[in-house]
One Martini backbone bead per residue (centre of mass of N, CA, C, O) as a GRO file, in nm:
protein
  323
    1UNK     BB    1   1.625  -1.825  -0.796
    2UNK     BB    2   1.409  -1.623  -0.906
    3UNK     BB    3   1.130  -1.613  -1.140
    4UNK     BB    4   1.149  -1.396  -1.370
    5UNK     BB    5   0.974  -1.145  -1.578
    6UNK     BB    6   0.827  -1.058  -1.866
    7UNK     BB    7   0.890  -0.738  -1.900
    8UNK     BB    8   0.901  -0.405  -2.015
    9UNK     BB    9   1.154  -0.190  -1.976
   10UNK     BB   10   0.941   0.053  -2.019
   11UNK     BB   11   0.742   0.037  -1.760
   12UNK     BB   12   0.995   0.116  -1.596
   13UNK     BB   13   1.189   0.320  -1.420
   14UNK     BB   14   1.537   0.453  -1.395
   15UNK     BB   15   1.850   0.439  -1.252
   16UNK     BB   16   2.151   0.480  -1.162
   17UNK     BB   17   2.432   0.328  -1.172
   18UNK     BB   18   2.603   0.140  -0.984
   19UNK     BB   19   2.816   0.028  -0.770
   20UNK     BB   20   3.071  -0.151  -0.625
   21UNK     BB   21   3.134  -0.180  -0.243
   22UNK     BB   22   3.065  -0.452  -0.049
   23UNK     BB   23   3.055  -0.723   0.109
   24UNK     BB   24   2.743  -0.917   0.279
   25UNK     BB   25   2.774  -1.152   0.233
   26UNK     BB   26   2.825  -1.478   0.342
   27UNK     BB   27   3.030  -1.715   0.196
   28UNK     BB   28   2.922  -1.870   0.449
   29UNK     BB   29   2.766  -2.047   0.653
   30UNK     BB   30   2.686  -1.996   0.978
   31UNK     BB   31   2.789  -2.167   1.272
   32UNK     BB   32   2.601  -2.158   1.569
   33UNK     BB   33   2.833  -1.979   1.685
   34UNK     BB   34   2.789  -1.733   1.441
   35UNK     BB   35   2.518  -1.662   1.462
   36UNK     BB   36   2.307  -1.400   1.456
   37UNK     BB   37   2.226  -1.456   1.763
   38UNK     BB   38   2.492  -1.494   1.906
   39UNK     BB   39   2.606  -1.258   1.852
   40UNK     BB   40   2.439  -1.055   1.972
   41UNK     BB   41   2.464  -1.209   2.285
   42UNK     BB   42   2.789  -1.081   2.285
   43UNK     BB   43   2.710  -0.795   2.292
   44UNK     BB   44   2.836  -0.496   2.477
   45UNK     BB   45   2.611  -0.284   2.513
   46UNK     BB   46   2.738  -0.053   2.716
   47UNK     BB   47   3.001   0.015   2.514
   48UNK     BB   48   2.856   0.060   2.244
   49UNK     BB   49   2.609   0.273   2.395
   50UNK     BB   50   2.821   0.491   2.535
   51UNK     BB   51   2.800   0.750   2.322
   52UNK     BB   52   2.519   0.786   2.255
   53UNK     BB   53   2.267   0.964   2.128
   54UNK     BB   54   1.932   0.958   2.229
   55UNK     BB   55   1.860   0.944   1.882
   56UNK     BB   56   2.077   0.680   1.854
   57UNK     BB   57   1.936   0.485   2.083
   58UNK     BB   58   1.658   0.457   1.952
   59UNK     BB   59   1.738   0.310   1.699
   60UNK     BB   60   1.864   0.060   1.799
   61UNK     BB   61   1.649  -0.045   1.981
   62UNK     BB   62   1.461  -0.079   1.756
   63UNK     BB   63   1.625  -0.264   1.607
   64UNK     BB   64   1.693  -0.466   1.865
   65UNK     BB   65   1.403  -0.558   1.850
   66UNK     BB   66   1.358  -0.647   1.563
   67UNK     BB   67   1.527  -0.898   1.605
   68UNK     BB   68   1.397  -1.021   1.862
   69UNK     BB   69   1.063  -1.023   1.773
   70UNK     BB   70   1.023  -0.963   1.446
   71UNK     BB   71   0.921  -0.659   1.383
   72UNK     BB   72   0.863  -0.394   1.226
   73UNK     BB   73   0.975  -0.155   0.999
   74UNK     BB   74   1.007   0.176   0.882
   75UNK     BB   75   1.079   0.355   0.534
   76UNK     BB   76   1.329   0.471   0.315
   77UNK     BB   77   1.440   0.477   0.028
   78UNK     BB   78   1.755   0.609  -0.057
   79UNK     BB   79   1.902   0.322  -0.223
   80UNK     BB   80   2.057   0.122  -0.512
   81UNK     BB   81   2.313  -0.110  -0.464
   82UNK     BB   82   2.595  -0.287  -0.514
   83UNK     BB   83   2.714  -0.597  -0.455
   84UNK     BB   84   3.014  -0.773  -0.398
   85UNK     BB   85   3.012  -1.164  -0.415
   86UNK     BB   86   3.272  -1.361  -0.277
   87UNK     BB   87   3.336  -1.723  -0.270
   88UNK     BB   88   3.677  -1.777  -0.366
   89UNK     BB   89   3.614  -1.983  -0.643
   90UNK     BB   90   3.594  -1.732  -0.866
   91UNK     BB   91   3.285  -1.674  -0.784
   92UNK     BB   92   3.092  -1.386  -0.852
   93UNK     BB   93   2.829  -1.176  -0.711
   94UNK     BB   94   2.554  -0.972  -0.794
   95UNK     BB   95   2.367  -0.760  -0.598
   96UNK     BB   96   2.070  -0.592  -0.498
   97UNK     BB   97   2.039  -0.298  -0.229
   98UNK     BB   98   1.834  -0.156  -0.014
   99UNK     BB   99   1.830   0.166   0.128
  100UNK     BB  100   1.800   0.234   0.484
  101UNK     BB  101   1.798   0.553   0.684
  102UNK     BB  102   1.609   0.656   0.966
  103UNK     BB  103   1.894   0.824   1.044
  104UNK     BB  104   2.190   0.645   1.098
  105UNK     BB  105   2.138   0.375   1.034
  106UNK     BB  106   2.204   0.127   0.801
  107UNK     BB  107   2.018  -0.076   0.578
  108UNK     BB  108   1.993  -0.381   0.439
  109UNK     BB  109   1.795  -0.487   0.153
  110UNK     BB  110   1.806  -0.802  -0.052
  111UNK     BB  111   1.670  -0.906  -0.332
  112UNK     BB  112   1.582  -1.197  -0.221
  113UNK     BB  113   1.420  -0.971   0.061
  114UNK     BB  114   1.173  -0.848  -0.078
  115UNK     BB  115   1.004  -1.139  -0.222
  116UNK     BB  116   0.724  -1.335  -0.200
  117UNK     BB  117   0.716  -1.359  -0.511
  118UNK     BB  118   0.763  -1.320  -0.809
  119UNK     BB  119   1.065  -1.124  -0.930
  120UNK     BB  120   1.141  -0.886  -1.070
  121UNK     BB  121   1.305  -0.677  -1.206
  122UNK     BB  122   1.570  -0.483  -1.156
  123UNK     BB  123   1.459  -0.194  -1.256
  124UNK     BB  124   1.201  -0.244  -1.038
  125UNK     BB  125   1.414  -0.218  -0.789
  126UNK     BB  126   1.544   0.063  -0.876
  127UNK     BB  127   1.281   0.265  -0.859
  128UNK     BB  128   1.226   0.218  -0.548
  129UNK     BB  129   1.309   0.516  -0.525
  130UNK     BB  130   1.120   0.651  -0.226
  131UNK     BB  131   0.987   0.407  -0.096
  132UNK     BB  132   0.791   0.272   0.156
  133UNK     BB  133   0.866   0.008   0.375
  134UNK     BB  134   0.890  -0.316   0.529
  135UNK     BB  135   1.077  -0.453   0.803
  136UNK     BB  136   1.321  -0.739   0.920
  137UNK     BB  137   1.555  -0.781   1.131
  138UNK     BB  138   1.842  -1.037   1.094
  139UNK     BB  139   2.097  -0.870   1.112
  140UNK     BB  140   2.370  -0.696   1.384
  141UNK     BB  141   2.621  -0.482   1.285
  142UNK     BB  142   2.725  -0.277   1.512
  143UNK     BB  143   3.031  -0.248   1.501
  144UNK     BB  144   2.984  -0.149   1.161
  145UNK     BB  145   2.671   0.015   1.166
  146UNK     BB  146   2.498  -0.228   1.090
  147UNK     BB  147   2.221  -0.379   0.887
  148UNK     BB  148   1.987  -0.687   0.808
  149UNK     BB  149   1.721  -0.745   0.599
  150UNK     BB  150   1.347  -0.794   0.576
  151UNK     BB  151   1.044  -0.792   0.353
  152UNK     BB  152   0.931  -1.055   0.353
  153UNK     BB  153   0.872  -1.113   0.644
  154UNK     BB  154   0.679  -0.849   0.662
  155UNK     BB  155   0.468  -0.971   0.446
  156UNK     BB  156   0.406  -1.226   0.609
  157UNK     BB  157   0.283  -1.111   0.862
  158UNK     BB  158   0.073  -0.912   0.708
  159UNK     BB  159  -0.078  -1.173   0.553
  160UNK     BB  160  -0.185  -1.308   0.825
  161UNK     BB  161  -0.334  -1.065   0.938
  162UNK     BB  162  -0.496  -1.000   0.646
  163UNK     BB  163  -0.671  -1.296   0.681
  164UNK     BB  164  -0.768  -1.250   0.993
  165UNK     BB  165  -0.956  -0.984   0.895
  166UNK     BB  166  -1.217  -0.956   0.743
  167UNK     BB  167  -1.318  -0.666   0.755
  168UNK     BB  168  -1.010  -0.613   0.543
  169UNK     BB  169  -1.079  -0.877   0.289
  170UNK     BB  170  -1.350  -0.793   0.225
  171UNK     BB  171  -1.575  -0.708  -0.048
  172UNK     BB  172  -1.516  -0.318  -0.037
  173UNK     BB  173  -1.286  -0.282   0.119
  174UNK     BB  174  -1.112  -0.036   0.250
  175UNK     BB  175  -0.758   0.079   0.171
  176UNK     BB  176  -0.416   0.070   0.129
  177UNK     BB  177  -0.127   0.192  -0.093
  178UNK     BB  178   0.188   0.146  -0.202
  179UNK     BB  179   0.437   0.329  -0.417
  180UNK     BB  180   0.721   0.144  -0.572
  181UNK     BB  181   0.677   0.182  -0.887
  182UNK     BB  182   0.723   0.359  -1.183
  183UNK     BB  183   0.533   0.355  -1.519
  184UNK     BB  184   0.387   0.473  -1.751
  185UNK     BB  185   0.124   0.197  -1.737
  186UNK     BB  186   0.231   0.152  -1.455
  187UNK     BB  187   0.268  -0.045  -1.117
  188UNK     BB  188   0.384  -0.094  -0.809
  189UNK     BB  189   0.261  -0.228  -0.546
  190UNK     BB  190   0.145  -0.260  -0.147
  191UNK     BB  191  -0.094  -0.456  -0.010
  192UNK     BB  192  -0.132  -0.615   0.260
  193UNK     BB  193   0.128  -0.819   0.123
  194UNK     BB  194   0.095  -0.710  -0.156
  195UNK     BB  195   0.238  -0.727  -0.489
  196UNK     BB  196   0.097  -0.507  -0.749
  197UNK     BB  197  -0.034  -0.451  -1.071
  198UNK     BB  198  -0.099  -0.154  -1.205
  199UNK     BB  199  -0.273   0.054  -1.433
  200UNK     BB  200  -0.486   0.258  -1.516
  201UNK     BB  201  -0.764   0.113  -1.513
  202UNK     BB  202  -0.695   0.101  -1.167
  203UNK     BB  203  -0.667   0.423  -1.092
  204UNK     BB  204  -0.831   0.574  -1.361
  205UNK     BB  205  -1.083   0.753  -1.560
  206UNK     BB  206  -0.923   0.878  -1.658
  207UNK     BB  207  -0.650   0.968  -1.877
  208UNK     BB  208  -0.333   0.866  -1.897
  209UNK     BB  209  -0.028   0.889  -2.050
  210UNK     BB  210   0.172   0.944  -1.773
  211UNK     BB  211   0.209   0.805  -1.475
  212UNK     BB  212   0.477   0.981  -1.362
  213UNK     BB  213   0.282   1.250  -1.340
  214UNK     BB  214   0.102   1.106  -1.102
  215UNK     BB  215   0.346   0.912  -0.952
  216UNK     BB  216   0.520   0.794  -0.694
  217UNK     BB  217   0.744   0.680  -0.488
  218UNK     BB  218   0.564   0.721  -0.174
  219UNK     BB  219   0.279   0.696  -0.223
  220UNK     BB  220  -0.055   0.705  -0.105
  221UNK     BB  221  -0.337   0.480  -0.158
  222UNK     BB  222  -0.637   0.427  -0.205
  223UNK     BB  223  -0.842   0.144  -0.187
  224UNK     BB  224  -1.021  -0.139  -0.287
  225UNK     BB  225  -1.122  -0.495  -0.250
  226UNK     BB  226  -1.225  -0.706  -0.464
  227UNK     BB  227  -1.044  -0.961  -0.430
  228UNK     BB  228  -0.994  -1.262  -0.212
  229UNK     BB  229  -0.766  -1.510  -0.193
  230UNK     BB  230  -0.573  -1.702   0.033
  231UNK     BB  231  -0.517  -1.979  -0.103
  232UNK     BB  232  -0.376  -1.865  -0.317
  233UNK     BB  233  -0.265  -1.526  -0.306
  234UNK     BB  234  -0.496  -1.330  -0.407
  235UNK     BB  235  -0.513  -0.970  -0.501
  236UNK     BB  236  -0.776  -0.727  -0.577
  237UNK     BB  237  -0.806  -0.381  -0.667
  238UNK     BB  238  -0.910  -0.034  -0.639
  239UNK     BB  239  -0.856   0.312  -0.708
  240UNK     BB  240  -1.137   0.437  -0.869
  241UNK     BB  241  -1.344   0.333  -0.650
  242UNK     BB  242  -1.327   0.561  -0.433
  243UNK     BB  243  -1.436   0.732  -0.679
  244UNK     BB  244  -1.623   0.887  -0.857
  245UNK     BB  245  -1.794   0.844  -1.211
  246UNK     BB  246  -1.778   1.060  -1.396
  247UNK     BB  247  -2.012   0.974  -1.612
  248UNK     BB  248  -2.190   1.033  -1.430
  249UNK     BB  249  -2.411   1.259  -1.552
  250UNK     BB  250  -2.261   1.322  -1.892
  251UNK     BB  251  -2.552   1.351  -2.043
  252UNK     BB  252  -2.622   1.656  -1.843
  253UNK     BB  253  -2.328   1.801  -1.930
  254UNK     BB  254  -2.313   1.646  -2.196
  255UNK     BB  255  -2.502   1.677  -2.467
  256UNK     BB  256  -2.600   1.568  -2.781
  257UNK     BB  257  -2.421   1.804  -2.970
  258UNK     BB  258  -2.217   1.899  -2.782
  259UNK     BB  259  -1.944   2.155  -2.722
  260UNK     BB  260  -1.597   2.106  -2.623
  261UNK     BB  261  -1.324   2.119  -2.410
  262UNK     BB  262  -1.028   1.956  -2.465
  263UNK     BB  263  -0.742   1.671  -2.352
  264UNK     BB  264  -0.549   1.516  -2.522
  265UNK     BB  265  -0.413   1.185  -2.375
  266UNK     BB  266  -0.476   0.994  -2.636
  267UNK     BB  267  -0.404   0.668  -2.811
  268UNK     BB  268  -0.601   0.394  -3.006
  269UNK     BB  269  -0.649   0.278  -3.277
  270UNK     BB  270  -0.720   0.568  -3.387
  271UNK     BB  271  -0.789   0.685  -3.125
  272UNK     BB  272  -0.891   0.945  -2.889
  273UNK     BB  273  -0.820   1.065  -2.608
  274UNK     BB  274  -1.055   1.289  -2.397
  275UNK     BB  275  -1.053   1.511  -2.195
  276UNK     BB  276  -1.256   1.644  -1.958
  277UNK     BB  277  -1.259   1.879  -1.689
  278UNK     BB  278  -1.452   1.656  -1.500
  279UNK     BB  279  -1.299   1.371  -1.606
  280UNK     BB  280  -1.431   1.296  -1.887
  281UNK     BB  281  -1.408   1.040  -2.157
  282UNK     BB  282  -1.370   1.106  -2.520
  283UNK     BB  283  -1.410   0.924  -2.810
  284UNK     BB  284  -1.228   0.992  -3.069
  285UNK     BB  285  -1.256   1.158  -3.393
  286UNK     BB  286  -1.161   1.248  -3.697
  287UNK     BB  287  -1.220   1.527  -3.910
  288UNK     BB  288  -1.200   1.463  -4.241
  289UNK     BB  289  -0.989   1.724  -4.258
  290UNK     BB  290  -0.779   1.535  -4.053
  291UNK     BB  291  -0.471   1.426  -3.918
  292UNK     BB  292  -0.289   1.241  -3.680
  293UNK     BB  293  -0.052   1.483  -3.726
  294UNK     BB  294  -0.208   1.738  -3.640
  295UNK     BB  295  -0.186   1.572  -3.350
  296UNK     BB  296  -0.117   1.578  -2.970
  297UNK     BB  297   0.011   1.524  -2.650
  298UNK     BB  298  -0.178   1.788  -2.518
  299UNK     BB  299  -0.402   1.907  -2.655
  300UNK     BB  300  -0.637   2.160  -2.729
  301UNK     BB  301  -0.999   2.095  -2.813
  302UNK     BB  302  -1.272   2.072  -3.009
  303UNK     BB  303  -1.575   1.904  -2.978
  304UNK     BB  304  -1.804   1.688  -3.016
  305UNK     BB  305  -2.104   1.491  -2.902
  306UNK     BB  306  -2.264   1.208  -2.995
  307UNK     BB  307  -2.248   0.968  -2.766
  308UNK     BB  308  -2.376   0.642  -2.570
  309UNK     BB  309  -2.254   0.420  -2.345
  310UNK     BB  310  -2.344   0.248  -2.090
  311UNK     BB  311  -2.209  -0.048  -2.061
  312UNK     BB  312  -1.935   0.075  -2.101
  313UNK     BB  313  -1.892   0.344  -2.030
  314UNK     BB  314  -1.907   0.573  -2.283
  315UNK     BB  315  -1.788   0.837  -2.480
  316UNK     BB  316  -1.886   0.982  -2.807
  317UNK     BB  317  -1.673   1.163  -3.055
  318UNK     BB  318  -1.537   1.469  -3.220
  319UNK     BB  319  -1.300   1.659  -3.382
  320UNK     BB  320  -1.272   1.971  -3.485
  321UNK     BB  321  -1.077   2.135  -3.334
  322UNK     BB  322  -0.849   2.344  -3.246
  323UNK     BB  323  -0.792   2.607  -2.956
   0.00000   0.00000   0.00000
């Protein structure tokens, strides 16, 4: 089993509750003869499609194709089953399935087929509903009526496209990113076959208290390239450096002794993060006859304006009353 990473599972929303509904795994391997190929070619697809409609013919063939070419499918998780699988000698294992329904067909995608480096908390993978995915069918289960897939093999051919493409690779390259999972101070991202955990720091100028009021899972972000190794397999993006930095020129909208209406956004070590209109984030103390139980995040307050740091991008300033 993959070794999961221990991040505090407040990081991440969760969805309700599985409960255990039919094994998927086979008890044991396969034989030559079982194989999830020769059972493919020994199926008389003119029987089994023959009853079919239209738009559920191309949705088959279209599976059929990704199983024989191994070739990408992309969908919506629509919901994480919990699958109960007994391999006969007391032992039960409990497995957790993405489920994708493109049309009419059920695709089963086990946790274990989900990543391609270390697997998160499975809270992590419960949030991922409504994320969309690429996935490669694996085993075509014609007759029950659904297939099993793999997203890491998905992801597997993803990077090495992404390899061999400087000009998508190179730093400062634009790129997209989906969103499969979001919590109050992260996210978990997608972009060209790499899983990526990003911050606040690292989608936006703003400050915002709690990411899931503004990201939520297949959601597409624009992002750039930061840093790309190919042979480490690691990757580096930003999604706010594709837009411009408030900061840029709030010493000429916002001069120092100026009075502003911001919305307090946030707290850290006793200070306040505090939004101006145009997205410039103005790091504030209270006036000395306030105490920090006076202010909420999301009060609407008026600032002083008092300097700039400019090596930091940082504006700082003082809450003077409530609004």
């Amino acid at each position: 089993m993959p070794r999961k990473k221990t991040i505090p599972e407040e990081e991440h929303s969760a969805v309700q509750e599985s409960v255990p509904v039919e094994v998927v795994v086979p008890e044991k391997a396969a034989t030559p003869e079982e194989s999830p190929l020769r059972q493919f070619f020994s199926l008389n697809f003119n029987e089994l499609d023959r009853d079919l409609k239209e738009d559920e013919r191309a949705e088959w063939n279209a599976i059929y194709a990704s199983f024989r070419s191994r070739s990408a499918l992309s969908g919506k998780i629509i919901g994480v089953d919990r699958f109960s699988n007994d391999y006969g000698n007391g032992n039960i294992e409990d497995v957790f399935c993405a489920i994708v329904i493109p049309h009419r067909v059920r695709i089963v995608i086990p946790a274990t087929e989900m990543w391609m480096d270390d697997a998160p908390p499975d809270f992590v993978f419960r949030g991922m509903v409504g994320a969309r995915i690429e996935f490669v069918i694996t085993q075509v289960e014609r007759e029950a009526g659904f297939a099993i897939a793999s997203r890491r093999e998905a992801m597997r051919n993803r990077r090495y496209y992404f390899s061999h493409r400087r000009e998508l690779s190179r730093e400062g390259a634009m790129a997209k990113c989906q969103v499969l999972s979001v919590g109050p101070r992260r996210c978990t991202v997608e972009c060209n076959g790499y899983d990526l955990n990003v911050t606040q720091r690292d989608l936006s100028y703003t400050a915002i208290s709690d990411l899931r009021t503004v990201y939520h899972p297949g959601d597409e972000l624009d992002c750039v390239v930061k840093h790309y190794d190919a042979e480490a397999a690691k990757l580096e993006i930003s999604v706010k450096e594709t837009k411009s930095n408030p900061y840029d020129g709030a010493i000429f909208r916002h001069p120092v002794g100026s009075r502003r209406q911001a919305v307090i956004s946030g707290k850290y070590g006793g200070g306040v993060f505090c939004n101006l209109p145009d997205g410039t984030v103005c790091m504030c103390n209270y006036s000395h006859h306030f105490s920090d139980a006076d202010f909420r995040i999301g009060d609407i307050v008026i600032l002083l304006v008092q300097r700039y740091d400019d090596e930091k991008k940082q504006m700082y300033g003082k809450i003077l009353s409530k609004w």
